[in-house]
N, C-alpha and C positions, 0 to 999 in steps of 0.2 A: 575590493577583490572578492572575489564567488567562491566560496571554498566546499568542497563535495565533503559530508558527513559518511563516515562506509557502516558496516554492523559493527567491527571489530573497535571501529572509534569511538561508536555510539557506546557502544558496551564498557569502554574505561572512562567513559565521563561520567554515565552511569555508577560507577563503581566509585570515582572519586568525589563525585557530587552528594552520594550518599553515605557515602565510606563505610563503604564494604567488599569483600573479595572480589577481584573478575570472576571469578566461578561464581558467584552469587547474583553479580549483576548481570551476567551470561542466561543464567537460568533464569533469574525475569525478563529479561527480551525477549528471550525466545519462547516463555510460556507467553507473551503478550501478543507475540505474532503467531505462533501454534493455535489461540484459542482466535485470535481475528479469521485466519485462514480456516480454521473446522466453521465458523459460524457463516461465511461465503461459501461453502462448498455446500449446505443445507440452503441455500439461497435468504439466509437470514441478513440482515444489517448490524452494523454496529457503533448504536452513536454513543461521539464520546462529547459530553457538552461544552463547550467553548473550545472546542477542537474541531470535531468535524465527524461524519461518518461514514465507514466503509460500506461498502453493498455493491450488489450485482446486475446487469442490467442484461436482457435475452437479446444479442444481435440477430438478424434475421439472415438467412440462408441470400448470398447474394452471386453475382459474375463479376469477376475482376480481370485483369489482365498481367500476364506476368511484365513484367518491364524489359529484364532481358531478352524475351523472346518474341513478344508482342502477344503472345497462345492467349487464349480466353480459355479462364478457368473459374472453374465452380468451387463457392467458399460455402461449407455449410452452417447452418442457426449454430449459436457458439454464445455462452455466459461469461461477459467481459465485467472484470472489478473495473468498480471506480471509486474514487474520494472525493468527497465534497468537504472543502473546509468549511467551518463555522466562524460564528461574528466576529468572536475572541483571536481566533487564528489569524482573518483576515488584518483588523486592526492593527496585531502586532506585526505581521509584513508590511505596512503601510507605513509605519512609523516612520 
């Protein structure tokens, strides 16, 4: 069975795995995602080793089509996040 992780989960496993407050373990996730997110918005990366690394890639200005409507419309150049896992991460999905 697949089961979806939310922030609020993450943040009492956090708390229980380390045993420490959810208020403690609330303010490391989110200074963990605050400082990921400010270093993507400078178009910086961020690797984390045997994890993987965040970073930005520049999509180019393109024509799409709406679906509903069929209308052709103009999308413009846009900086999309991505994550690239690493070796270690991958491995342990494989297992």
């Amino acid at each position: 069975r697949c089961s979806i992780l939310n922030k609020s989960e993450l943040i009492d496993k956090v708390a229980c795995d380390r045993g420490v407050t959810k208020a403690h373990a609330k303010a490391a996730v989110e200074c963990v995602f605050d400082n990921i997110a400010e270093a993507l918005s400078k178009k910086d990366s961020v690797r984390l080793v045997g994890f993987g690394t965040f970073g930005v890639r520049e999509r180019a200005a393109r024509t799409a089509r709406n679906p509903r409507t069929g209308e052709n419309i103009s999308l413009p150049e846009a900086s999309v996040p991505f994550f690239k896992p690493g070796k270690e991460l991958k491995e342990k999905v494989n297992q």
